[in-house]
Backbone as CSV, one residue per row, in Angstrom:
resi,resn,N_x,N_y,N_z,CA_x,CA_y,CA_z,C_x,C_y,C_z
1,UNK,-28.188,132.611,176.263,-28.884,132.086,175.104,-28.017,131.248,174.180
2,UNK,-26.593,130.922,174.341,-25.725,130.283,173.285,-26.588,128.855,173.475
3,UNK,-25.891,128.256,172.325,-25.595,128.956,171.034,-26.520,129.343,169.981
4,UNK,-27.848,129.482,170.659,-28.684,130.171,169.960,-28.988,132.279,169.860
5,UNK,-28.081,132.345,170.490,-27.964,134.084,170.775,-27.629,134.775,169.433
6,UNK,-28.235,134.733,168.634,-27.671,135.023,167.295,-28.681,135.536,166.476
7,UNK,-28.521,136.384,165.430,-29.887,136.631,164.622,-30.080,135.367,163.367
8,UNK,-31.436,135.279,163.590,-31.880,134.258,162.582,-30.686,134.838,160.680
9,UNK,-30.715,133.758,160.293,-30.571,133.958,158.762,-31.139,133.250,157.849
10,UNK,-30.648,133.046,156.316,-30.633,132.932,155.537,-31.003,131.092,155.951
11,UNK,-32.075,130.025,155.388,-31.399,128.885,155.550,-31.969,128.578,156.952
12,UNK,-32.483,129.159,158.313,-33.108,128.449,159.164,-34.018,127.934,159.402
13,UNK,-34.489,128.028,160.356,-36.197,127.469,160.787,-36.010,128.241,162.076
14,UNK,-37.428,128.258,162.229,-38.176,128.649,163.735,-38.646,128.162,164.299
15,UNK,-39.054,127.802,165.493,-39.526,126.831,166.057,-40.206,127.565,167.313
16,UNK,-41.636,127.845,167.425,-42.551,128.870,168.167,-43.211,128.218,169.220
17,UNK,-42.928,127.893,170.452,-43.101,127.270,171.220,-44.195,128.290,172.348
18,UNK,-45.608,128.274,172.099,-46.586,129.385,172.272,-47.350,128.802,173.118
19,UNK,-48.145,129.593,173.935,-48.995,129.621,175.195,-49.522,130.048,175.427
20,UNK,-50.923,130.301,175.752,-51.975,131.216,176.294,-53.124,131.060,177.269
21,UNK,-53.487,131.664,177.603,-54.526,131.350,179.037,-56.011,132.276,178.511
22,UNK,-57.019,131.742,178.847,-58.223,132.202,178.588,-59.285,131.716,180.212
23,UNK,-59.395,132.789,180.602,-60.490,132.455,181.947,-59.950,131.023,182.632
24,UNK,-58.356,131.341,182.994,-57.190,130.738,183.848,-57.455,129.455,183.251
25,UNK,-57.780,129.108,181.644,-57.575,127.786,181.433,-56.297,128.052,180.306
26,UNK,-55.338,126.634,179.980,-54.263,127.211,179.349,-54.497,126.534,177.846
27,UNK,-53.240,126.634,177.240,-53.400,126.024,176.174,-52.003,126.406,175.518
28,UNK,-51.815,125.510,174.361,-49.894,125.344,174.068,-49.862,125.008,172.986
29,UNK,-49.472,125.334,172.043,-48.842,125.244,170.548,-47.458,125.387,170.167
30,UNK,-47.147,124.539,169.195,-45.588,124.858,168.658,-46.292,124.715,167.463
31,UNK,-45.411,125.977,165.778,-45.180,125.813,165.052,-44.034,125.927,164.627
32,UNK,-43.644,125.343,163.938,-42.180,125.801,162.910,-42.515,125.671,161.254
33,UNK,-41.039,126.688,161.235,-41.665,126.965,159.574,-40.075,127.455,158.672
34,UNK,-39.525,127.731,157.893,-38.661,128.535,157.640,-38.250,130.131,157.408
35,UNK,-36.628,130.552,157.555,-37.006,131.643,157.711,-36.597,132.234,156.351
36,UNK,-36.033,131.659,155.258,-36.248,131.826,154.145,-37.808,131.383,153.088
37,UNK,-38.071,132.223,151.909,-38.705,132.230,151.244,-39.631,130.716,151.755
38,UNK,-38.626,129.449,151.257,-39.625,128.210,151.035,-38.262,127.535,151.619
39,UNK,-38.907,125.968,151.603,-38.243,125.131,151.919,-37.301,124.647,151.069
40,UNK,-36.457,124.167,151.786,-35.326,123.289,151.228,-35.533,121.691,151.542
41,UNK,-35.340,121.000,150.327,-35.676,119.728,150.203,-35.514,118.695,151.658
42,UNK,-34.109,118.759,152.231,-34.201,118.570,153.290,-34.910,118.914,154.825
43,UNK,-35.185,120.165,154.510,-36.649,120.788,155.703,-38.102,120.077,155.259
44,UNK,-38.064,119.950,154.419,-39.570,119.012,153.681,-39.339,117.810,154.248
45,UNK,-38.096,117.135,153.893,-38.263,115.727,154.568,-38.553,115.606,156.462
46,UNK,-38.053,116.763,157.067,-37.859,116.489,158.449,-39.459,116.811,158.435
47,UNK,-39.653,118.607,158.073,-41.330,118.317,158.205,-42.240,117.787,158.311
48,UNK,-42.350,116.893,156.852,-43.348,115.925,156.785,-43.007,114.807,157.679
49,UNK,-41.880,114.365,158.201,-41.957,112.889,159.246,-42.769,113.778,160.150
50,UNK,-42.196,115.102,160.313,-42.760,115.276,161.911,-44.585,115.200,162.389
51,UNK,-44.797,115.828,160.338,-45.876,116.048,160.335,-46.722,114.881,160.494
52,UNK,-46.225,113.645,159.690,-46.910,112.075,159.671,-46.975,111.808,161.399
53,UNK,-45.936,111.999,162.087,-46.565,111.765,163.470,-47.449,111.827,163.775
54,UNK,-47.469,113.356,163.758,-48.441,113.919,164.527,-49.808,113.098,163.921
55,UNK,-49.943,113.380,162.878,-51.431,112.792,162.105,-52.050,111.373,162.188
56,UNK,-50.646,110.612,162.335,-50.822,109.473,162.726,-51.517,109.226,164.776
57,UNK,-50.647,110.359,165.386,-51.211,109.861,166.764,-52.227,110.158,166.409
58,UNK,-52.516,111.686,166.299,-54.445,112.168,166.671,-55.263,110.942,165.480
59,UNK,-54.689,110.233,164.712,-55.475,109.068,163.952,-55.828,108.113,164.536
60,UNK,-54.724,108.070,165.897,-54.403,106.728,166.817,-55.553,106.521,167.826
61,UNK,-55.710,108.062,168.598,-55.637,108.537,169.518,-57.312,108.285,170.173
62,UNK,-57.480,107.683,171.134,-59.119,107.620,171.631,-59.379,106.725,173.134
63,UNK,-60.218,106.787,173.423,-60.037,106.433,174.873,-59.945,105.008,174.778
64,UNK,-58.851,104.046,176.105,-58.358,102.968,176.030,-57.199,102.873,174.979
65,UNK,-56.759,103.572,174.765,-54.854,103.394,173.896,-54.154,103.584,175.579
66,UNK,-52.713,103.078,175.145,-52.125,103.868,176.207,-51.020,104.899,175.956
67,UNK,-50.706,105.819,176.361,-50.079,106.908,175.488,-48.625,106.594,175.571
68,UNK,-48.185,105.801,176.425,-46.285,105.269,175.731,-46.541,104.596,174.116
69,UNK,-48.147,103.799,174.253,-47.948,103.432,172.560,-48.383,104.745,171.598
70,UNK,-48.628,105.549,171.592,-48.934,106.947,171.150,-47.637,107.653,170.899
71,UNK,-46.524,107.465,171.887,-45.185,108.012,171.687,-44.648,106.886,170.860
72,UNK,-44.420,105.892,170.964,-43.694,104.752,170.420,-44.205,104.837,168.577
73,UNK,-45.489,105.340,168.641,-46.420,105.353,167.380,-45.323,106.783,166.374
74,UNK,-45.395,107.674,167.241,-44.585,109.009,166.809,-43.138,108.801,166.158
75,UNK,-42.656,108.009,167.455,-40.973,107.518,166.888,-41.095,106.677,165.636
76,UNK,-42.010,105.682,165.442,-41.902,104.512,164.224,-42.077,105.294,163.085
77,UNK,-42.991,106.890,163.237,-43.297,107.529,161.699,-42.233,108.431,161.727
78,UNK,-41.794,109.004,162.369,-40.751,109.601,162.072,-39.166,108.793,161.726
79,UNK,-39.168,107.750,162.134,-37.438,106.932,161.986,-37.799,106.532,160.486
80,UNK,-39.474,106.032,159.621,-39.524,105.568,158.748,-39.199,106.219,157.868
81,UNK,-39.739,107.270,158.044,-39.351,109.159,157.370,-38.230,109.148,156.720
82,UNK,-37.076,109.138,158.508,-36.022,109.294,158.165,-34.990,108.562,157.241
83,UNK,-35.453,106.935,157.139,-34.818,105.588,156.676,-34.949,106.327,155.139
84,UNK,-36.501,106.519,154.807,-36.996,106.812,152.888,-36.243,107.889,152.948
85,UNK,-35.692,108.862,153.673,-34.722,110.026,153.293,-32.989,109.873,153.033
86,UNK,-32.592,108.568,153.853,-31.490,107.608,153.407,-30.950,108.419,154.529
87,UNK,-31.060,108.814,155.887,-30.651,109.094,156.572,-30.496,107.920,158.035
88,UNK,-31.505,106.976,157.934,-31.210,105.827,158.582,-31.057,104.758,157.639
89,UNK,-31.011,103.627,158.009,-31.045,102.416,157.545,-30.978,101.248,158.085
90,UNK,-32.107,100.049,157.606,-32.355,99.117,158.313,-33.603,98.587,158.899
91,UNK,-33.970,97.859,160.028,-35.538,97.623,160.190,-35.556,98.255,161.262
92,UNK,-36.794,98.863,160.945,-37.533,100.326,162.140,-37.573,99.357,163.532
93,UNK,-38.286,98.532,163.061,-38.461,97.653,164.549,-36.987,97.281,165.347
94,UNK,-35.957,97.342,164.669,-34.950,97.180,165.394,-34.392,98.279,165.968
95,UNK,-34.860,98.996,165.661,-34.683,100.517,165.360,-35.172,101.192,166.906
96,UNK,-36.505,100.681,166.727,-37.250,101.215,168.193,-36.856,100.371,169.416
97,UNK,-36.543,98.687,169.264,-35.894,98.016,170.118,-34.788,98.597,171.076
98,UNK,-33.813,99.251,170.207,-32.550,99.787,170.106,-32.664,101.364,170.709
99,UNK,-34.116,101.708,170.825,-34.454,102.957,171.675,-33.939,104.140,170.783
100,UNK,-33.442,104.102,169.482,-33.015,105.093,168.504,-34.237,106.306,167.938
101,UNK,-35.222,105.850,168.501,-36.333,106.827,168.193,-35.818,108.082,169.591
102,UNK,-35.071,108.077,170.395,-34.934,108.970,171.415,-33.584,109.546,171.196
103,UNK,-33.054,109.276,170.093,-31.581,110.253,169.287,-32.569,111.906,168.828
104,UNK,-33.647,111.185,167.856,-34.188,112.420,167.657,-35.406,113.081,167.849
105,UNK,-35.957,112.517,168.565,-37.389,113.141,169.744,-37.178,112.748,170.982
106,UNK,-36.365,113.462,171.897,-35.892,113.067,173.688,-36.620,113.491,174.349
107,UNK,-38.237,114.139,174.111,-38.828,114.517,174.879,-39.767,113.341,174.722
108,UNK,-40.862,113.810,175.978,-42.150,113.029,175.983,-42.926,113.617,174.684
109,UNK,-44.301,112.691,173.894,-44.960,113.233,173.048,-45.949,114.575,173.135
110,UNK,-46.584,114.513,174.857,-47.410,115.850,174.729,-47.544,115.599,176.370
111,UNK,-48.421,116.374,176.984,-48.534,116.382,178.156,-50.391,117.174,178.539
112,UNK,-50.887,117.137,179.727,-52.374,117.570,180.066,-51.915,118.718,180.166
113,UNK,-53.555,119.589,179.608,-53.357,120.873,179.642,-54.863,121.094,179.979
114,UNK,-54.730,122.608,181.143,-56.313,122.539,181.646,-55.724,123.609,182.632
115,UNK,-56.137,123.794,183.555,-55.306,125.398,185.059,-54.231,125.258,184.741
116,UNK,-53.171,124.219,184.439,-51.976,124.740,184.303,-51.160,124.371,182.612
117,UNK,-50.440,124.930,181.783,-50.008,124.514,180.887,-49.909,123.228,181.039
118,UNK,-48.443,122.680,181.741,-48.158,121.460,181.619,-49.011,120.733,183.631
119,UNK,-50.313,120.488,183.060,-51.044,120.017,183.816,-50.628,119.271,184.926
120,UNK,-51.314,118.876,185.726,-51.106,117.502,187.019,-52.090,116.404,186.465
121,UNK,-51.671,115.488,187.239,-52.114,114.425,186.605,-51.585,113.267,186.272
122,UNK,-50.445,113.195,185.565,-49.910,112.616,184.911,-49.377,110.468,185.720
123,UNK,-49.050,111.177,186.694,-48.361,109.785,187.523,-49.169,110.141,188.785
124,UNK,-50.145,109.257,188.850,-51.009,108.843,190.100,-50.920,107.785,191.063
125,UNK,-51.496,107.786,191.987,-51.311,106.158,193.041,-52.294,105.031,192.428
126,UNK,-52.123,104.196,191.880,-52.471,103.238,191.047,-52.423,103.206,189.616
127,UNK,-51.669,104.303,189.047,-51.538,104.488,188.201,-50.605,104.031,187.278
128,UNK,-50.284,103.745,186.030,-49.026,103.426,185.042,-47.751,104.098,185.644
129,UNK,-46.644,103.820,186.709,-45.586,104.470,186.648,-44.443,104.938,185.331
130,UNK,-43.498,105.896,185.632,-43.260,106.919,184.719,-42.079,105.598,183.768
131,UNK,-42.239,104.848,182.912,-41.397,103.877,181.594,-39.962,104.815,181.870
132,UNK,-38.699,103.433,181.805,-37.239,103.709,182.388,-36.821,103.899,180.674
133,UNK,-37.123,103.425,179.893,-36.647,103.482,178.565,-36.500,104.596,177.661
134,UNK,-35.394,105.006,177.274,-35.053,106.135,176.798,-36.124,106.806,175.894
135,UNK,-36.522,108.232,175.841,-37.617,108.338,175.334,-39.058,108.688,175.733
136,UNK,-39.509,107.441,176.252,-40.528,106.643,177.401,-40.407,108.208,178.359
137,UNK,-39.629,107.297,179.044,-38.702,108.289,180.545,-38.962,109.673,180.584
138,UNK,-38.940,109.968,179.388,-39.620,111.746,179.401,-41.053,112.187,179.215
139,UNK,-41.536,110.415,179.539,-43.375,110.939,179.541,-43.522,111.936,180.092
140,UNK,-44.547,112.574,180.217,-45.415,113.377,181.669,-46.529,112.459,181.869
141,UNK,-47.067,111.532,181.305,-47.854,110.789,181.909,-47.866,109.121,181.242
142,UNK,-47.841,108.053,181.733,-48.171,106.878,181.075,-49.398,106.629,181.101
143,UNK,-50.584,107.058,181.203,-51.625,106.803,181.833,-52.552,106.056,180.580
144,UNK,-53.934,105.139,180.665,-54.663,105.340,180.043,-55.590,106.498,179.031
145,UNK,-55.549,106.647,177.709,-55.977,107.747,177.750,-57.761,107.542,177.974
146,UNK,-57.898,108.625,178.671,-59.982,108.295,179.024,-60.699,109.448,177.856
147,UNK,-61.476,109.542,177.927,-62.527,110.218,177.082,-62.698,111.695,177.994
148,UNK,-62.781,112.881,177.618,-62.611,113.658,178.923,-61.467,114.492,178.922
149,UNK,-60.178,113.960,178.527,-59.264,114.222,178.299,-58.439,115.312,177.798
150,UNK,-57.406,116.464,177.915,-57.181,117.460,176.938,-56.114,117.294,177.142
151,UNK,-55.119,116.916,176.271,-53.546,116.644,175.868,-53.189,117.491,174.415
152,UNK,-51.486,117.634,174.913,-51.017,118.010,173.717,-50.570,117.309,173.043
153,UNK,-50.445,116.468,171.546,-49.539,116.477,170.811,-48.380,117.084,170.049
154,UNK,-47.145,116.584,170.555,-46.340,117.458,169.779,-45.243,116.325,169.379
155,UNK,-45.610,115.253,168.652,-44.221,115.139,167.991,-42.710,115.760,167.864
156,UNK,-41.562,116.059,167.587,-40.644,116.420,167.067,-39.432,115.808,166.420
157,UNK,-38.623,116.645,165.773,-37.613,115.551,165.486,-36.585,116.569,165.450
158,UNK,-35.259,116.791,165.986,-33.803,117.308,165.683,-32.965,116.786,165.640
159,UNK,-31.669,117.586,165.552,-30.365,117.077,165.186,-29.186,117.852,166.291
160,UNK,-29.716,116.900,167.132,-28.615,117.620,168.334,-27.165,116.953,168.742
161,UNK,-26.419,117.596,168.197,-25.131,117.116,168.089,-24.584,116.319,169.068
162,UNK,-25.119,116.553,170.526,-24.517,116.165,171.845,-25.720,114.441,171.334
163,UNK,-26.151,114.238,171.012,-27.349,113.196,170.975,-26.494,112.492,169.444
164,UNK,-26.470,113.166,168.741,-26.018,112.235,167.344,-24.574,111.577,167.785
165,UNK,-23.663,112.317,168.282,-22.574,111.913,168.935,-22.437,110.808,169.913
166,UNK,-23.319,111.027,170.481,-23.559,109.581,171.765,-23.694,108.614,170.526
167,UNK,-24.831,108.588,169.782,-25.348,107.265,169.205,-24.426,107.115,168.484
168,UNK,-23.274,108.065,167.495,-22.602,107.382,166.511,-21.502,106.385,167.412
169,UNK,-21.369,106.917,168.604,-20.481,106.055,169.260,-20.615,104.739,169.967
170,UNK,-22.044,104.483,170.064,-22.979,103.651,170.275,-23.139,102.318,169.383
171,UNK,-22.435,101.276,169.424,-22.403,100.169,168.095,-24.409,100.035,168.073
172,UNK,-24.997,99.826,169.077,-26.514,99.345,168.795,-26.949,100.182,167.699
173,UNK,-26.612,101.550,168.067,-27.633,102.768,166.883,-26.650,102.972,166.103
174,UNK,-25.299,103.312,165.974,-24.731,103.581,165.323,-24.706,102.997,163.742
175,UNK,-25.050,101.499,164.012,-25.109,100.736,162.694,-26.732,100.850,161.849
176,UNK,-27.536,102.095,162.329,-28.749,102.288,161.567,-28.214,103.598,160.578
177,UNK,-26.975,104.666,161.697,-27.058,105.637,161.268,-25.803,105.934,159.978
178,UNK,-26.480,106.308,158.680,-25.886,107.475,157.507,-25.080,108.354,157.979
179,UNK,-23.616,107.807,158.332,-23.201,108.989,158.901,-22.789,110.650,158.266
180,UNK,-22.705,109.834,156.953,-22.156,111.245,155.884,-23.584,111.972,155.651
181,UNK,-25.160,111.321,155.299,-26.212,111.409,155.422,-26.360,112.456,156.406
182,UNK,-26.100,112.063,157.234,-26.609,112.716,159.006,-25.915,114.051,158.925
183,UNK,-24.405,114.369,158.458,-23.536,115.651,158.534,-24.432,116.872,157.644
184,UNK,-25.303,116.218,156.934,-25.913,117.250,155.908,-26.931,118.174,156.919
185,UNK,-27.402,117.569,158.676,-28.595,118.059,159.043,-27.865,118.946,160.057
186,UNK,-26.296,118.716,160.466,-25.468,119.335,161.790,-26.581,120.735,161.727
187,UNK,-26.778,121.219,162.631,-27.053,122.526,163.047,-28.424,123.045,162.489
188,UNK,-29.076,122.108,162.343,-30.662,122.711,161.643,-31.601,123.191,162.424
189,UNK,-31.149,122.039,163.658,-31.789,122.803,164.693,-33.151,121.571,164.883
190,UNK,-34.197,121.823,164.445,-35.425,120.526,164.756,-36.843,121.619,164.367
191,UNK,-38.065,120.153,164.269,-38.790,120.298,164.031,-39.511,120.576,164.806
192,UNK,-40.727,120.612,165.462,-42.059,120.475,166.527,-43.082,120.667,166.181
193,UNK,-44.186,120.298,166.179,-45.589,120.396,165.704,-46.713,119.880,166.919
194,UNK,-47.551,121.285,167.177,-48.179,120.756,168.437,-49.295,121.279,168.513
195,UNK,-50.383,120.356,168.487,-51.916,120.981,168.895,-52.572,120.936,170.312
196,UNK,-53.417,120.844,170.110,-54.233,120.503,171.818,-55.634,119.843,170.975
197,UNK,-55.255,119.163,171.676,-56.751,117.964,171.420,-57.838,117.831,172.861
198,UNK,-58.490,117.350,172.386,-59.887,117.233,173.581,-60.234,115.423,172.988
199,UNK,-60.172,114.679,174.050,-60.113,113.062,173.856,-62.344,112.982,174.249
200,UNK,-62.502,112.939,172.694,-63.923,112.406,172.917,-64.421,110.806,172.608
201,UNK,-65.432,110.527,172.864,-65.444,108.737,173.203,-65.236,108.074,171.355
202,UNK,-65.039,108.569,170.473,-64.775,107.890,169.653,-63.645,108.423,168.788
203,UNK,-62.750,109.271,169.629,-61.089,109.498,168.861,-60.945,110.668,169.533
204,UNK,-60.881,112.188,169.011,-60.282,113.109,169.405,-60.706,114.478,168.426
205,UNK,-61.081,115.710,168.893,-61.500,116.866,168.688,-59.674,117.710,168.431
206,UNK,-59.423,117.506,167.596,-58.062,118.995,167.286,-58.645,120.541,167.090
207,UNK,-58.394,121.048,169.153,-58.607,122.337,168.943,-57.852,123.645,168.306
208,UNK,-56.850,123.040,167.832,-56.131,124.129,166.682,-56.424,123.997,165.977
209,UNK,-55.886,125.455,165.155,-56.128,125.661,163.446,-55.027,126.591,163.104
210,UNK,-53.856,125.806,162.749,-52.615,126.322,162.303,-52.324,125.598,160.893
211,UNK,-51.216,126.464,160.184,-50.812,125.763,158.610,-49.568,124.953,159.424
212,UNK,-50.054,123.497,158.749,-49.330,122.692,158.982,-48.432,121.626,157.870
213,UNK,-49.518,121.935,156.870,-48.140,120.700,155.448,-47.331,122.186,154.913
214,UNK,-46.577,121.778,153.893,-45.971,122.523,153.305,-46.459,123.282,152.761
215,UNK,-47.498,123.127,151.685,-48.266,124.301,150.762,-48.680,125.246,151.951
216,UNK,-49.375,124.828,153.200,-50.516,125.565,153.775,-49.200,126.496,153.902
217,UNK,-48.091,126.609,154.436,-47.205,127.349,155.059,-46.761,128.155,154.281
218,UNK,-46.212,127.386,153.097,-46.272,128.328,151.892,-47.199,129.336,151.374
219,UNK,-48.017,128.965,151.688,-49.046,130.231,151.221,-49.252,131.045,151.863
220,UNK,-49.029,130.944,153.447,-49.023,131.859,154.561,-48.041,132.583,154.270
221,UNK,-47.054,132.238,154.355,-45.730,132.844,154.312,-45.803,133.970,152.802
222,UNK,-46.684,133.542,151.904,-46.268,134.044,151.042,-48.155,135.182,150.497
223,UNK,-48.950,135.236,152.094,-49.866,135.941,151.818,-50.900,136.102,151.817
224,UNK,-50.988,134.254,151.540,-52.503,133.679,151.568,-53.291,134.026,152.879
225,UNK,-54.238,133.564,152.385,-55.506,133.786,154.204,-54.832,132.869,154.925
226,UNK,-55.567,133.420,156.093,-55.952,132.095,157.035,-56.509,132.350,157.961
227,UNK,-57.585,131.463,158.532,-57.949,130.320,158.229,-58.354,129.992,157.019
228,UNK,-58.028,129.371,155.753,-58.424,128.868,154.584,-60.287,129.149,154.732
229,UNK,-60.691,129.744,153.526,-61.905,130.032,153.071,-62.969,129.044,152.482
């Protein structure tokens, strides 16, 4: 488990990477949250980019998009996030050129879910093959999205040292990144936020119901209902 083998403290986050099956169909959620009282100003900022993703794809999201622009959509709200937090700097678009949206979300955005968690499907024979571009590359599917559809969204964003290290050494990304900025996030660990959607012909059905901005979490954490009344 290193170097996560350790008991949570004072000052972390969690990050709940959850699964369940109902009459052998599946389904997948991540929340994170902190494991102190409330947030710290800097967990608010990573939050909310992660959170603007997400809100932004399922805003995006409807049959005929194609889902590398759905990921590409994720990276632009989260790097913008990060720029208004003074942790990048510079133009986003050069930003995503430069493939720097895959320093801090290296996964694909979500993947099909239906008999199996992380579904089949994804790369077919006539289909969108799997994008070489950093980021991209960790699709599970390039495909059209159709109407019909049940995908996850999950945005994320961390601070993985083996990843910040490449890019600071990197002149392309290196010259976006705050480096004294960036030392404030060493070891936080990351964000994730993930629903399951159902793609209907004029956008998308979000079959979760989790606290997702700050207050909602706050109030959980501190007692409130939920599902909100």
């Amino acid at each position: 488990g290193a170097p996560n083998a350790r008991l949570l403290k004072e000052g972390d986050q969690a990050l709940l990477d959850m699964g369940a099956e109902y009459h052998c169909y599946a389904a997948d959620i991540t929340c994170s949250f902190p494991i102190s009282s409330d947030f710290t100003s800097d967990q608010i900022l990573v939050h909310e980019a992660v959170l603007a993703a997400q809100v932004a794809v399922v805003g995006a999201l409807k049959p005929g998009v194609a889902w590398p622009d759905m990921h590409r959509l994720a990276e632009r709200t989260i790097l913008e996030n990060l720029k208004r937090g003074g942790v990048l700097a510079g133009d986003v678009d050069e930003m995503l050129a430069a493939d720097l949206g895959a320093t801090f979300m290296p996964h694909g955005l979500g993947h099909f879910i239906g008999l199996d968690t992380h579904d089949v499907g994804g790369y077919l024979d006539g289909r969108p093959d799997r994008p070489d571009r950093p980021g991209l590359n960790k699709l599970r599917t390039a495909r059209i999205v159709e109407e019909g559809m049940m995908l996850t969204v999950e945005p994320g964003c961390y601070f993985i040292d083996r990843l910040l290290d490449d890019a600071l050494k990197d002149p392309s990304l290196a010259r976006f990144l705050n480096a004294d900025r960036l030392r404030e996030f060493r070891g936080c660990g990351g964000v994730r936020l993930e629903d399951d959607v159902l793609v209907r012909a004029d956008g998308v059905e979000n079959l979760s119901l989790c606290p997702r901005t700050v207050e909602e979490i706050r109030s959980v954490k501190n007692g409130g209902s939920w599902p909100p009344v």
